[in-house]
Each structure stands twice: as structure tokens, then as C-alpha cells.
C-alpha positions as CSV (number, residue, x, y, z in Angstrom):
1,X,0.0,0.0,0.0
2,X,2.5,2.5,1.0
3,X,4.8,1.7,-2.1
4,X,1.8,2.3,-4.4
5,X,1.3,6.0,-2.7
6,X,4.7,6.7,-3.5
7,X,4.5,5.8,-7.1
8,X,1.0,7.8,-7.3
9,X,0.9,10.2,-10.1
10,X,-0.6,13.2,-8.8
11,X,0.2,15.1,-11.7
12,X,-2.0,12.7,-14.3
13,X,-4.7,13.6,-12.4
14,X,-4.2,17.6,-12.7
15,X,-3.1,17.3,-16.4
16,X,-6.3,17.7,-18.3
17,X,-6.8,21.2,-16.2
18,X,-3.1,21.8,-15.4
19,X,-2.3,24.7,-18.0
20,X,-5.4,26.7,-17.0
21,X,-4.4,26.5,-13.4
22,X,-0.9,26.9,-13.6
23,X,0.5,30.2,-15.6
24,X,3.5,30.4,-16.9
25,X,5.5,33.2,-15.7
26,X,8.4,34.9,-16.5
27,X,9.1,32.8,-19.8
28,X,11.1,36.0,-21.1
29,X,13.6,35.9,-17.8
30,X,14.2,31.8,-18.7
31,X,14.9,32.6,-22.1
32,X,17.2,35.3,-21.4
33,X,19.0,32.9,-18.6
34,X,19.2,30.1,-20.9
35,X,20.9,32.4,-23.7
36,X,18.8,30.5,-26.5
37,X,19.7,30.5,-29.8
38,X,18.0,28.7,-32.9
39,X,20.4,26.2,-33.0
40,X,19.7,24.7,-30.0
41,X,18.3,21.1,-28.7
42,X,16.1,22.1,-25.5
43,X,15.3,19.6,-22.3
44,X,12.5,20.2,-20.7
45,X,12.8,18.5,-17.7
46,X,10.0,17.6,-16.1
47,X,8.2,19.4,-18.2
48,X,4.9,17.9,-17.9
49,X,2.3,19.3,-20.4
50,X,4.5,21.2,-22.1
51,X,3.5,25.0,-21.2
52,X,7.1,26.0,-21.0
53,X,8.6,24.1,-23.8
54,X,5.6,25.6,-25.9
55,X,6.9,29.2,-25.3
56,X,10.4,28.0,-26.1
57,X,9.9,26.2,-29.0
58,X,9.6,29.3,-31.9
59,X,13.0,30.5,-30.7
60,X,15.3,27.2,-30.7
61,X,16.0,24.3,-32.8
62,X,13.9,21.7,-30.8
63,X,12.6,21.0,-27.7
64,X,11.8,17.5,-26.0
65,X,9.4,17.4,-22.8
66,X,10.5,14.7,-20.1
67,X,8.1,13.7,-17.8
68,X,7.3,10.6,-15.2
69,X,3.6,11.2,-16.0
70,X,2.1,9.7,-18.8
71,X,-1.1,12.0,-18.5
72,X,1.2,15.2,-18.3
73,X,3.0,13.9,-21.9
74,X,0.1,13.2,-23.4
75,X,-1.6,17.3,-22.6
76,X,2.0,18.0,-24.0
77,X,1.5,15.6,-27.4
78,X,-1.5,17.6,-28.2
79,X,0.3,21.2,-28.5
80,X,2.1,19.6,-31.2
81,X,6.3,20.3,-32.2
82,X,7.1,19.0,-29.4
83,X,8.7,15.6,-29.0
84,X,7.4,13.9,-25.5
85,X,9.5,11.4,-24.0
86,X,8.5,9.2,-20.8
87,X,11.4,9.3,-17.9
88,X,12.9,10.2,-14.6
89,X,16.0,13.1,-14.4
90,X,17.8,10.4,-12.4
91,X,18.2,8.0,-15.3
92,X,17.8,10.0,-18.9
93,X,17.1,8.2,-22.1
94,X,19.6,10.3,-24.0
95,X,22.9,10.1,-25.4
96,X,25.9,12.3,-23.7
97,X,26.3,15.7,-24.9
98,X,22.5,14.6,-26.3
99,X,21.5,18.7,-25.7
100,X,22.7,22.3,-25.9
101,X,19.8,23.4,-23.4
102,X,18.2,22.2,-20.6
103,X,15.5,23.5,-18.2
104,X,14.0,22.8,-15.6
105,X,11.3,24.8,-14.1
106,X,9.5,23.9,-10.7
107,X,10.6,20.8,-11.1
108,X,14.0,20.2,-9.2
109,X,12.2,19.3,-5.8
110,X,10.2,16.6,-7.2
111,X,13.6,14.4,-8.3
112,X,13.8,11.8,-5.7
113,X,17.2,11.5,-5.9
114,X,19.0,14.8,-6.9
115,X,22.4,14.5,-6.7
116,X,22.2,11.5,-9.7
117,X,19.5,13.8,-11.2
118,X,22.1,16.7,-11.4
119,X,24.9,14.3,-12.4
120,X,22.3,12.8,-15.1
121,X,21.3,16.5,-16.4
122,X,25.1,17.3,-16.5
123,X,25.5,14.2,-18.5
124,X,23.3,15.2,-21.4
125,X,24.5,18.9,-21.7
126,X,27.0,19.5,-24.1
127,X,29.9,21.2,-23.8
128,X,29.5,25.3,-23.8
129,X,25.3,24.4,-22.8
130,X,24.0,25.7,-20.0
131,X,21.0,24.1,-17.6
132,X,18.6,26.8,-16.1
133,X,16.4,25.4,-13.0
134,X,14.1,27.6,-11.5
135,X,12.9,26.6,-8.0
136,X,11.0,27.8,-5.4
137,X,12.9,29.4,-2.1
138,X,12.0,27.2,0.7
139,X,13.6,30.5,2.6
140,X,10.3,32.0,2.3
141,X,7.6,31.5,4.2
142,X,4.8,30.9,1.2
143,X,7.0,28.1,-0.1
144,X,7.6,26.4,3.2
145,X,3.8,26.1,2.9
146,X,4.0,25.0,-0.6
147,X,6.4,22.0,0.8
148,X,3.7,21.4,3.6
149,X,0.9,21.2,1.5
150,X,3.1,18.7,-0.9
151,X,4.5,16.4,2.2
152,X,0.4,16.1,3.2
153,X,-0.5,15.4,-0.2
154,X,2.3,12.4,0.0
155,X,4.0,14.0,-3.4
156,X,7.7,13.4,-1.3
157,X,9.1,16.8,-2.8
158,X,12.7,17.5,-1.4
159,X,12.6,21.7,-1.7
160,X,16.3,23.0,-1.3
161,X,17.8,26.4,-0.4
162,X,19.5,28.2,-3.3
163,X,23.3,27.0,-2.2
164,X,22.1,23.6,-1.2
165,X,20.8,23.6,-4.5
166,X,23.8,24.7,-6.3
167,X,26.4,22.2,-4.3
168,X,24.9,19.3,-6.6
169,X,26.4,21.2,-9.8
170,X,29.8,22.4,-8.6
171,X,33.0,21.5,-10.2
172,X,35.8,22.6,-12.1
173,X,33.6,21.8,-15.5
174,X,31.0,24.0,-14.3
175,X,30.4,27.5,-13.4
176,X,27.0,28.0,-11.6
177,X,24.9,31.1,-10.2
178,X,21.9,32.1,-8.6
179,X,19.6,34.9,-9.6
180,X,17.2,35.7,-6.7
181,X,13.3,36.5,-7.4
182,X,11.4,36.3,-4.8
183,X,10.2,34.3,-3.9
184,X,11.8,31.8,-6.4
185,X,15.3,31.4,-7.2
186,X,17.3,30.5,-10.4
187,X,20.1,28.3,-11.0
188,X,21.9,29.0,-14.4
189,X,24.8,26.0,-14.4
190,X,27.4,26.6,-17.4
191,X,29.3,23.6,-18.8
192,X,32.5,24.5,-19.7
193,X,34.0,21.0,-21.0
């Protein structure tokens, strides 16, 4: 019983309504972080139905959506141009160096095990890419209710300060920083080799 609560997808049951629920905000600020060109191969991390990687996808290459929840993909399937691929961060289905961009947006805290989920996302990004995460602040005291409402709801969501955050991406192949707006925080990782 408690096995099948963990594996619950909460999101599949949101999906259908998901994208008139949840807005997309500041979809100008992730492209600026992310430095996107038309040449480039887009993650989406997490992406669920596709309501970032749907803003993005006019100004880059191509853009795949990777979700654990099958009803998430299939909201994303229907806003067509975008590929849709069933996964988990910790183990990606893609080649190294398989993407020049990657995002992740509101999605970092759900990863059940981030430190191979960061070493996974690393992985994939090429050489000169860059990953943007955007995550809310559990600093502030609206997201520490956010986390509550999530540990009630069983969703198991792991929400981590902005240096906590960045710890999981630091090396001398990387060059990370944080760009404060409350009361979320991004992470813009650079791959240098």
C-alpha cells in the first residue's frame, strides 16, 4: 500500500486542467538565462504538459518534454512540435552531450534522488550548454507552505535552499549562479568542457 502511494501520479490527475491552473510566468527571464539560440536542442525536464517548452519552441531548434507522467505527456502531445518522452531526471534516455539546453522549471524538488539527477542533467548537456532550474525558495515563508501542502499530499518533494541547491552542480567543469526573485530562485549552471 504504501509503495503504491509513493508511485501515485498526482500530476495525471491535474493534467487535463493543469495549464489553465498553472500560468507560466516569466518565460522572457528563462529565455534570457538560458541564452537560447535557434540552434539549440532544449530539455525540458520535467516538463509535464509542455506549457514552457511551448513558449520556447519558436525560438530554438527543438525541444523535447520529459516527464514521469504519462497524462502530463500526453496534454504536452496535443500542443504539437514538441517531442514527448516518458522518464525520470535520475536516469535519462539520451545520449551524452545529447542537448545544448536544458531546463528545468519547478521541477527540481520533485527528483527523488537529486544528486544522480544533477549528475544525469550534466551528462546530457553538451559542452559550452547551459542548464537553467528555477525553484521555489524554501527560505520564504509561502513556499515552506508549498512544501507542507506537498508532504500532506504524499508528493515526497525534497525543496532545497538556493546553495544547497547549487552544491549538486559544482566542479571545475561548471560555473554556476543564482539569480534571486522572490520568492523563487534561479540556477543558471554553465558547462565548460
Amino acid at each position: 500500500m504504501l509503495r503504491w502511494l509513493a508511485e501515485f501520479d498526482h500530476f495525471g490527475l491535474v493534467a487535463p486542467i493543469y495549464d489553465r491552473v498553472i500560468r507560466t510566468q516569466a518565460l522572457e527571464r528563462l529565455r534570457t538565462l538560458a541564452g537560447l539560440t535557434t540552434a539549440d536542442w532544449v530539455l525540458d525536464v520535467g516538463g509535464g504538459t509542455g506549457r514552457i517548452a511551448e513558449g520556447l519552441r519558436p525560438y530554438v531548434r527543438g525541444v523535447c518534454v520529459l516527464d514521469r507522467s504519462l497524462g502530463m505527456l500526453q496534454q504536452a502531445a496535443d500542443k504539437g512540435r514538441l517531442t514527448s518522452c516518458l522518464g525520470r531526471a535520475e536516469a535519462l534516455p539520451f545520449a551524452e552531450a545529447a542537448f545544448t539546453k536544458i531546463v528545468a522549471v519547478d521541477t527540481f524538488h520533485h527528483f527523488q534522488h537529486q544528486a544522480g539527477a544533477a549528475c544525469e542533467l550534466l551528462r546530457v548537456l553538451a559542452p559550452g550548454g547551459r542548464l537553467v532550474i528555477e525553484e521555489p525558495d524554501i527560505r520564504q515563508f509561502p513556499v515552506k507552505l508549498i512544501a507542507f501542502a506537498e508532504t500532506l499530499a504524499l508528493m515526497r518533494s525534497h525543496f532545497r535552499a538556493p546553495a544547497a541547491l547549487v552544491r549538486y552542480f559544482a566542479s571545475p567543469d561548471t560555473h554556476v549562479h543564482v539569480v534571486e526573485e522572490r520568492p523563487n530562485f534561479w540556477a543558471v549552471v554553465e558547462k565548460l568542457r
